[in-house]
C-alpha positions as a Markdown table, in Angstrom:
| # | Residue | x | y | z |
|---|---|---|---|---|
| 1 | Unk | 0.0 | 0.0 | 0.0 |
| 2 | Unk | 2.8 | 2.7 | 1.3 |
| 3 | Unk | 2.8 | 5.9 | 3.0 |
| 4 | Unk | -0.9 | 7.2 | 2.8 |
| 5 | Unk | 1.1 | 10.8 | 3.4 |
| 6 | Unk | 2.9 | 10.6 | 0.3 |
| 7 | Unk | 1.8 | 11.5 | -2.6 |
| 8 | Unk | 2.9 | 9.4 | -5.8 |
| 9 | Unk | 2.9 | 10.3 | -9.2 |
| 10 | Unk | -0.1 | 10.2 | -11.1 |
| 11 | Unk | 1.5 | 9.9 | -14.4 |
| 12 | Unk | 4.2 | 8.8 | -16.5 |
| 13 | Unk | 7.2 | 11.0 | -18.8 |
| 14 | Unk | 7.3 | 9.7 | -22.5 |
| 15 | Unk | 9.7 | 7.2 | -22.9 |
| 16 | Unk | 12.0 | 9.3 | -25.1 |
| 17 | Unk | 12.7 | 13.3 | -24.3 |
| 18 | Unk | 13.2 | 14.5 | -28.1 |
| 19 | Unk | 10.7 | 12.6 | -30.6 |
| 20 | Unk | 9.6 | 15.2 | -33.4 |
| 21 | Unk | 6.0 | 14.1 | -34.0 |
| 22 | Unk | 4.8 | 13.5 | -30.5 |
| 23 | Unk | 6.2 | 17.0 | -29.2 |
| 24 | Unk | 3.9 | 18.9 | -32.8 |
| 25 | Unk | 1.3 | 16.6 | -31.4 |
| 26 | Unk | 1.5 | 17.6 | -27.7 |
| 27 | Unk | 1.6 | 21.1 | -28.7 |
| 28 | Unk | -1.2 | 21.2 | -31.3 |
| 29 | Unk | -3.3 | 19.8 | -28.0 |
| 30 | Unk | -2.1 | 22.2 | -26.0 |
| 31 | Unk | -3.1 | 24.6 | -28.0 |
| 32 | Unk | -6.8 | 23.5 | -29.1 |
| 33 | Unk | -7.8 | 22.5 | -25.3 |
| 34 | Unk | -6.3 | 24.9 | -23.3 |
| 35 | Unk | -3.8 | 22.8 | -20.8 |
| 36 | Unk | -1.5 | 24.3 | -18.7 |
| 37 | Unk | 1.0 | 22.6 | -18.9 |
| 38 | Unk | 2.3 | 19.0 | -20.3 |
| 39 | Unk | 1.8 | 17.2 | -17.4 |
| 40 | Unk | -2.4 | 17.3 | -17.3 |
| 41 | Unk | -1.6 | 15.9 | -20.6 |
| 42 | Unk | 0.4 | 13.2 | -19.2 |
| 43 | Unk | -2.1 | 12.5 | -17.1 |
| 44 | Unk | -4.8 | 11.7 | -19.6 |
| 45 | Unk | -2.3 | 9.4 | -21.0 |
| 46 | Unk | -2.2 | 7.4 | -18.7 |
| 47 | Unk | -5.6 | 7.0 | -17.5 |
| 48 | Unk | -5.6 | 6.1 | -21.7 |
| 49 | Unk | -3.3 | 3.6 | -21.2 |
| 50 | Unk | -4.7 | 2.1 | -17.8 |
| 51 | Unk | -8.1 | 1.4 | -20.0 |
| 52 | Unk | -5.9 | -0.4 | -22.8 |
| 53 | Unk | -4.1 | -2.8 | -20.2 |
| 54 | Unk | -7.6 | -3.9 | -18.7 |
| 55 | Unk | -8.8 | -4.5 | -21.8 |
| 56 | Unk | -5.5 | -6.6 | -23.0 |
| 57 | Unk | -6.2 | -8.7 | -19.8 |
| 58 | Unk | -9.4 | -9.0 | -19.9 |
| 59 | Unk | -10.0 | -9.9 | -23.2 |
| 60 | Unk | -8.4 | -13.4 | -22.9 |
| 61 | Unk | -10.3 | -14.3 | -19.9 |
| 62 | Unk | -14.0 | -16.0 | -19.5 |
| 63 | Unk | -14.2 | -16.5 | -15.7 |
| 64 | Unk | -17.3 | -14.8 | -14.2 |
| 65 | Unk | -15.6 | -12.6 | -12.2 |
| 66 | Unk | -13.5 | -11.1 | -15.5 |
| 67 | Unk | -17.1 | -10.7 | -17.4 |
| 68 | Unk | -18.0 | -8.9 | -14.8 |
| 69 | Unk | -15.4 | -6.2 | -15.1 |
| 70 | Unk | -16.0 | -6.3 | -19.0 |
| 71 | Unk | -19.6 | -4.6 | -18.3 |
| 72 | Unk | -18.8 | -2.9 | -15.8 |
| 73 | Unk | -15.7 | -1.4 | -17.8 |
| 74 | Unk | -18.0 | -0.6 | -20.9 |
| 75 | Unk | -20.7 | 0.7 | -18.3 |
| 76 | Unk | -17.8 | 3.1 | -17.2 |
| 77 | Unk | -16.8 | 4.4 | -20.2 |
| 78 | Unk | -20.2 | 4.5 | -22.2 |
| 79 | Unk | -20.9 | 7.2 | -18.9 |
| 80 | Unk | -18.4 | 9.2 | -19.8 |
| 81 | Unk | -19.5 | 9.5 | -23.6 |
| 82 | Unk | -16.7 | 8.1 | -24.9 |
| 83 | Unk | -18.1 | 4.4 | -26.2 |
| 84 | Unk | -21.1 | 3.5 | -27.7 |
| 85 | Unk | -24.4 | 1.3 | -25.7 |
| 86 | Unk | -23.3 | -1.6 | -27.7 |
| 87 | Unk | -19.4 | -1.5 | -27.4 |
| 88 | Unk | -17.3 | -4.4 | -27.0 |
| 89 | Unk | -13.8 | -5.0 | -25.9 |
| 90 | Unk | -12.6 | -4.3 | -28.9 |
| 91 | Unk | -13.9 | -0.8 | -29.0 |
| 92 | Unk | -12.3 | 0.6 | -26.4 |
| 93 | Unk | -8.6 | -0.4 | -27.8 |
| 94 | Unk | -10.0 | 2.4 | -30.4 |
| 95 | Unk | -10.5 | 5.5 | -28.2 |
| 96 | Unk | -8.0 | 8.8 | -28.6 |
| 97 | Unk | -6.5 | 11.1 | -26.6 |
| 98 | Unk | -9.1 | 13.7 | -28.1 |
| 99 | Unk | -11.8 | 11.6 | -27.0 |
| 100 | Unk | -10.9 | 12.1 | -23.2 |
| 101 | Unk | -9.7 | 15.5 | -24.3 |
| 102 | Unk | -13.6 | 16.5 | -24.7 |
| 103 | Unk | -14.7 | 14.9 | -22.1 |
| 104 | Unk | -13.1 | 17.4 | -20.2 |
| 105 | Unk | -14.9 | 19.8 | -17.9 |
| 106 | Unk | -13.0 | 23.3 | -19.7 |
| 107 | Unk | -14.4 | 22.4 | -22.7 |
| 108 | Unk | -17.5 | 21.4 | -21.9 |
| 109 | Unk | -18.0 | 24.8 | -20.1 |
| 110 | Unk | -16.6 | 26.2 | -23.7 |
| 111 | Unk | -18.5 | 24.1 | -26.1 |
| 112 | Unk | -21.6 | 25.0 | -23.8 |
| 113 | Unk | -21.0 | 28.5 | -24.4 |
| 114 | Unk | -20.8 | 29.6 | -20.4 |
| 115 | Unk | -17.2 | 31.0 | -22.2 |
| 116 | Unk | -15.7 | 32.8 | -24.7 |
| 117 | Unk | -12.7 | 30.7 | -24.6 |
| 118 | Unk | -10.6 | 27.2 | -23.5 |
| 119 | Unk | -8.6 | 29.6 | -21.5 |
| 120 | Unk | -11.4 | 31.6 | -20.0 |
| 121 | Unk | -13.1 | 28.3 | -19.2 |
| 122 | Unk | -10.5 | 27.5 | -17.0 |
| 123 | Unk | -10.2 | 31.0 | -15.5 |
| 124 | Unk | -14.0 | 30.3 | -14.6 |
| 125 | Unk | -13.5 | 26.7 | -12.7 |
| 126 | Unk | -10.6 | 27.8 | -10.7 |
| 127 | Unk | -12.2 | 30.5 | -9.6 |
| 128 | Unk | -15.2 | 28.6 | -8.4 |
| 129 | Unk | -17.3 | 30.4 | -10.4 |
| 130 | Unk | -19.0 | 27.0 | -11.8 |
| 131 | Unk | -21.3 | 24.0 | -11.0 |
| 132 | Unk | -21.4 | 20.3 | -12.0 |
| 133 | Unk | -25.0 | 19.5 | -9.9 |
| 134 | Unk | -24.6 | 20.9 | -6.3 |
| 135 | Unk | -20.9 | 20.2 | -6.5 |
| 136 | Unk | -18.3 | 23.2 | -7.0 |
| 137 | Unk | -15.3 | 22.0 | -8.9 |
| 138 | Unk | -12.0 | 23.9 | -9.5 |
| 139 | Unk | -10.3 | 21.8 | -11.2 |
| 140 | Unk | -10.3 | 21.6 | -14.9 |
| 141 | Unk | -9.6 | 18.0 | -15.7 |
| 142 | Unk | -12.3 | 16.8 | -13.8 |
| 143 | Unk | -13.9 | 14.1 | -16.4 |
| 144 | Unk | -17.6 | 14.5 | -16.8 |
| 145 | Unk | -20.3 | 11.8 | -17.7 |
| 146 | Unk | -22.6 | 12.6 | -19.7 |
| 147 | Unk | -25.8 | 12.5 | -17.0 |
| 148 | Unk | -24.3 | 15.2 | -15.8 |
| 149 | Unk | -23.1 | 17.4 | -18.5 |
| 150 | Unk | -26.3 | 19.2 | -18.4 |
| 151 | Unk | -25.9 | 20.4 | -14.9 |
| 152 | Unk | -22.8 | 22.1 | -15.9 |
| 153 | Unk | -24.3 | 26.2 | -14.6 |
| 154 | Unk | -22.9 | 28.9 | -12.7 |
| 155 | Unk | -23.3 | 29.0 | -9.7 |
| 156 | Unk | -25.5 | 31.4 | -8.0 |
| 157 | Unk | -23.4 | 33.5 | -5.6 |
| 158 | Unk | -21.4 | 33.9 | -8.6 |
| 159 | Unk | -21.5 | 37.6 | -10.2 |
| 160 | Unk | -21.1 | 35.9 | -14.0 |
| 161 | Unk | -24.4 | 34.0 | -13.3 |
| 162 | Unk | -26.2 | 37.4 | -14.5 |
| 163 | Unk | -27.0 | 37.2 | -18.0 |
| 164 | Unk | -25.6 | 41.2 | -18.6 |
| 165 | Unk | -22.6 | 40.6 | -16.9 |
| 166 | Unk | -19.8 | 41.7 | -19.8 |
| 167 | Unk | -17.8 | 38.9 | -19.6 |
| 168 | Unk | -20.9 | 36.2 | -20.3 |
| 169 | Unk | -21.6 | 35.3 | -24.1 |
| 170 | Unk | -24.8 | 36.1 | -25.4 |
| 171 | Unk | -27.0 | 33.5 | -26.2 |
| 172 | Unk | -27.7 | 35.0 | -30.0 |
| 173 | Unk | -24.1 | 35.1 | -30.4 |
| 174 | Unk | -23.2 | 31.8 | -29.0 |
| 175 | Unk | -26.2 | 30.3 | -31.6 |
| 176 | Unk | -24.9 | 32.3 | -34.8 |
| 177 | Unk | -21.4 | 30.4 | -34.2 |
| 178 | Unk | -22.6 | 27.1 | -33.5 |
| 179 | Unk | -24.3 | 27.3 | -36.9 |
| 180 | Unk | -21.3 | 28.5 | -38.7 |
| 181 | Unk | -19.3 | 25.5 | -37.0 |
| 182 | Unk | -21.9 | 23.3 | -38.8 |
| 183 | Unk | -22.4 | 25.1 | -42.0 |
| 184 | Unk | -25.9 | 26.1 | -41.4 |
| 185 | Unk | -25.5 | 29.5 | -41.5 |
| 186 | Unk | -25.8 | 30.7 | -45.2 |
| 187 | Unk | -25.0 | 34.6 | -46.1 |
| 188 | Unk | -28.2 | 36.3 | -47.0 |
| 189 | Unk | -28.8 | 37.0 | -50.9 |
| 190 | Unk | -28.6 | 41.1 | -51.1 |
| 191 | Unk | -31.9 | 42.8 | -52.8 |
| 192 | Unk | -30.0 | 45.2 | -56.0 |
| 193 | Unk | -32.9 | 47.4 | -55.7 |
| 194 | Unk | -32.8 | 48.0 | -51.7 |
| 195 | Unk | -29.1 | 48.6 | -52.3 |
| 196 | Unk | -29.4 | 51.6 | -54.8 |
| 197 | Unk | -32.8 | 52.7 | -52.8 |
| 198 | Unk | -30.1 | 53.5 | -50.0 |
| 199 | Unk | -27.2 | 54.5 | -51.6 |
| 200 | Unk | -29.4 | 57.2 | -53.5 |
| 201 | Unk | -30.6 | 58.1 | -50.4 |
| 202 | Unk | -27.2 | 58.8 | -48.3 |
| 203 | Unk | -26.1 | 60.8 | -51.4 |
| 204 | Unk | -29.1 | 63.1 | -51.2 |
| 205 | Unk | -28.6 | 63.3 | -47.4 |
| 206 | Unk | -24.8 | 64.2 | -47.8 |
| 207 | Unk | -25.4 | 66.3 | -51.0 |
| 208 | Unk | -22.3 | 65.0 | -52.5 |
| 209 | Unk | -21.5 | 67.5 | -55.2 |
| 210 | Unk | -19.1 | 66.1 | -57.9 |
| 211 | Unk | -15.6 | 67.7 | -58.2 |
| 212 | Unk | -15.3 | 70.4 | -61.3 |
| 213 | Unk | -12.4 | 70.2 | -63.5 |
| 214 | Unk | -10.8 | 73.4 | -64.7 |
| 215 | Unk | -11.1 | 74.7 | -68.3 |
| 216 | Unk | -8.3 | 74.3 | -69.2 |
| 217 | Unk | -8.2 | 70.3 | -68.7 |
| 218 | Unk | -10.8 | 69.9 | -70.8 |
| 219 | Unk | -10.1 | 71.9 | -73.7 |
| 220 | Unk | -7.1 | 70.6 | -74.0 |
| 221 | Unk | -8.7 | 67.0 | -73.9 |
| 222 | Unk | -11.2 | 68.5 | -76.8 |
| 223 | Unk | -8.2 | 69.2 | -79.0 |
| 224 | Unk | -6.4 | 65.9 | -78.3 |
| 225 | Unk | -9.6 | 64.1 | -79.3 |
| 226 | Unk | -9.7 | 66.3 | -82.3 |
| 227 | Unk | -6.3 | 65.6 | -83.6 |
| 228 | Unk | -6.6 | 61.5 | -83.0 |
| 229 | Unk | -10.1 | 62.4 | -85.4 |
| 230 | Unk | -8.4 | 64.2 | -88.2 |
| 231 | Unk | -5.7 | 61.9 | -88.4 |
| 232 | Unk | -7.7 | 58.9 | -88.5 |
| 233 | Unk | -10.2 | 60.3 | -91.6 |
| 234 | Unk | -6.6 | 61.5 | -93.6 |
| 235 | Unk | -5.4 | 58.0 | -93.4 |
| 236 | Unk | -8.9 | 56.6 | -94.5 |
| 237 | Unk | -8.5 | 59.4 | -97.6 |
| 238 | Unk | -5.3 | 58.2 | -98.3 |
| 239 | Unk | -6.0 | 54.9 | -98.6 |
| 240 | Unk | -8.7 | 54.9 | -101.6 |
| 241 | Unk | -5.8 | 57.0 | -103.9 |
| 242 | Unk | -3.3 | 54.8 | -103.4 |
| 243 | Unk | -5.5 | 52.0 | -105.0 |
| 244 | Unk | -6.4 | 54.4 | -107.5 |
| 245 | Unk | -3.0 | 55.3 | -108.7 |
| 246 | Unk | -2.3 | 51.2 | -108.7 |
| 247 | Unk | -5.1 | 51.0 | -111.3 |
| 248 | Unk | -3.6 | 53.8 | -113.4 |
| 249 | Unk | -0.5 | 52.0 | -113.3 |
| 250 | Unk | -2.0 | 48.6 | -114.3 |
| 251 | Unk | -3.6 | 50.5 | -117.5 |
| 252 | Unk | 0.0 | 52.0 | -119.0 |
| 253 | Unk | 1.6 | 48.6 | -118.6 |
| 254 | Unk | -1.2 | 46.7 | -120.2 |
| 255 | Unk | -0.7 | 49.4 | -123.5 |
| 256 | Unk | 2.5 | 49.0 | -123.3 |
| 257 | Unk | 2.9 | 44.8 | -123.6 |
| 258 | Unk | -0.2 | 45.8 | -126.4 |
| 259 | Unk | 2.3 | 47.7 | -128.3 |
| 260 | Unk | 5.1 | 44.6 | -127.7 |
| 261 | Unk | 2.2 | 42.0 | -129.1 |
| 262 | Unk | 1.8 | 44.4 | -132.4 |
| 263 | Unk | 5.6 | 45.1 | -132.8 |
| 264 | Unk | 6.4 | 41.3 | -132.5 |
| 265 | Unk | 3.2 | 40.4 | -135.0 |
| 266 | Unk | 4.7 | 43.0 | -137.4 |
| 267 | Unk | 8.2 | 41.3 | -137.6 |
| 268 | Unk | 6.5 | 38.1 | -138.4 |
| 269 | Unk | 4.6 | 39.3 | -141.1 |
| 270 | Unk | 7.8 | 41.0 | -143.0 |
| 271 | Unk | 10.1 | 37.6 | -142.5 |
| 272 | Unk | 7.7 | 35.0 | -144.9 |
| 273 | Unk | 7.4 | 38.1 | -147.6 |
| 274 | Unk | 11.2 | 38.4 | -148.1 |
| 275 | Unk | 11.3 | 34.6 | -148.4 |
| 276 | Unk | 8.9 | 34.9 | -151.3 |
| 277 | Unk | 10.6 | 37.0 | -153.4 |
| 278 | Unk | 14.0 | 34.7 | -153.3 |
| 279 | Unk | 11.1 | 32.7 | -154.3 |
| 280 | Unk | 10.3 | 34.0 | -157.5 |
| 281 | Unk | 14.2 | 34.6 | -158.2 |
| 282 | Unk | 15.3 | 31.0 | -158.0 |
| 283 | Unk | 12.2 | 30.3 | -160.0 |
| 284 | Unk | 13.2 | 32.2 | -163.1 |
| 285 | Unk | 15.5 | 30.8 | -166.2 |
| 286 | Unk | 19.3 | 30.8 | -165.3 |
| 287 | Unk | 19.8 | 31.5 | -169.3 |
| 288 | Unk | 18.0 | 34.8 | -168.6 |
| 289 | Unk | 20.0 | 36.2 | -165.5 |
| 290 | Unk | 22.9 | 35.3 | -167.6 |
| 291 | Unk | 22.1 | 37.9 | -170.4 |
| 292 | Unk | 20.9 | 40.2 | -167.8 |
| 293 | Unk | 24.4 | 39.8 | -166.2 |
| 294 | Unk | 26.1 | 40.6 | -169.7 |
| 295 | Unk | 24.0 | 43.2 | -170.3 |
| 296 | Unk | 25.3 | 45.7 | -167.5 |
């Protein structure tokens, strides 16, 4: 048994000091349920790993006496909401840190919206400013069952147990988040009429008079625009000219391979004619080109 005066440790260190993913997981737990330090987590652990062992033992065993501490180790943790009616053995090898981790009496006070925070939540138990039933618990680990997680209240001698205290959450506001948690809460469609009706109606109440530009400005805007409109309609004039002079052009060289064609036909015509008349020559007598020869 031991010393009844000494206190012994209610948990146990991890079995290594520097392991990467156990130290992102401690702190991401930290973080979400509002522990103050490692060793509540610790704790939690082990009570984890106490359930696990039972169950290892137990599990092999048929006696009536270990069937007996099968139900009534279902029975234990069905109360605290953490395995179903029908569980078996089996079941309970399955349950998480997390799972515990809810159970919790900070975040039920949270998730019940008697806070506005995990850390808050705490600040409220320790400073006895909650119930569980008629009991007033100030410590935050304290596992609750389910029977009695609706007599989770402040308690009445408490100043926070008034609904316009500053530091409670109103009940409107607590709703509006649950529903955006769950996705229930849809942004309203806006009306395109309403919105004009009232935007017409804050510029008539303001009399918003818009800002006038200087003379200056805007003639010389008038002449830029003038210039960019003159020099687009000279490039459209220039534009049918050029195709015109092309068509000039096409007419002069089309008389000109015209007078090419009649020169070439011309030169055909005299060749054949001078072949004829060396034609006729060789055609008359030899005796008379002789005389003619003698002749001169």
């Amino acid at each position: 048994m031991g010393d009844p005066k000494r206190l012994r440790k209610k948990y146990s260190t991890p079995s290594h000091p520097w392991q990467k993913q156990r130290i992102d997981e401690e702190k991401e737990l930290l973080q979400e349920y509002g522990f103050k330090n490692k060793k509540e987590l610790w704790k939690l652990n082990s009570k984890l790993r106490t359930f696990r062992n039972s169950v290892k033992k137990l599990i092999t065993q048929n006696d009536e006496i270990s069937i007996k501490e099968k139900a009534n180790l279902i029975l234990k943790l069905h109360k605290l909401g953490v395995v179903g009616q029908d569980a078996v053995l089996e079941d309970i090898l399955g349950v998480t840190i997390k799972d515990l981790c809810d159970r919790r009496l900070q975040t039920i006070v949270f998730k019940k919206g008697l806070a506005r925070s995990s850390r808050q939540a705490r600040q409220f138990i320790t400073h006895e400013h909650i119930l569980v039933g008629d009991r007033k618990i100030t410590f935050p680990s304290f596992l609750v069952n389910t029977d009695e997680e609706l007599m989770v209240v402040f308690s009445e001698g408490s100043n926070i147990s008034n609904e316009d205290h500053p530091e409670r959450v109103p009940a409107d506001q607590f709703v509006k988040d649950e529903m955006k948690k769950a996705g229930l809460d849809k942004p309203k469609e806006k009306d395109p009429k309403k919105d004009v009706k009232e935007f017409v109606e804050k510029m008539k109440d303001k009399k918003v008079v818009p800002e006038e530009k200087p003379k200056e400005e805007l003639k010389e805007k008038v002449t830029k625009d003038t210039e960019k409109v003159e020099k687009v309609e000279e490039t459209k004039e220039q534009k049918p000219v050029a195709v015109k002079e092309t068509k000039e052009d096409s007419k002069e060289n089309v008389a000109k391979d015209t007078e090419k064609v009649e020169k070439v036909e011309e030169t055909k015509e005299q060749k054949p004619v001078a072949v004829k008349e060396t034609e006729v020559e060789s055609k008359e007598d030899p005796k008379e080109n002789l005389k003619k020869v003698d002749e001169k």
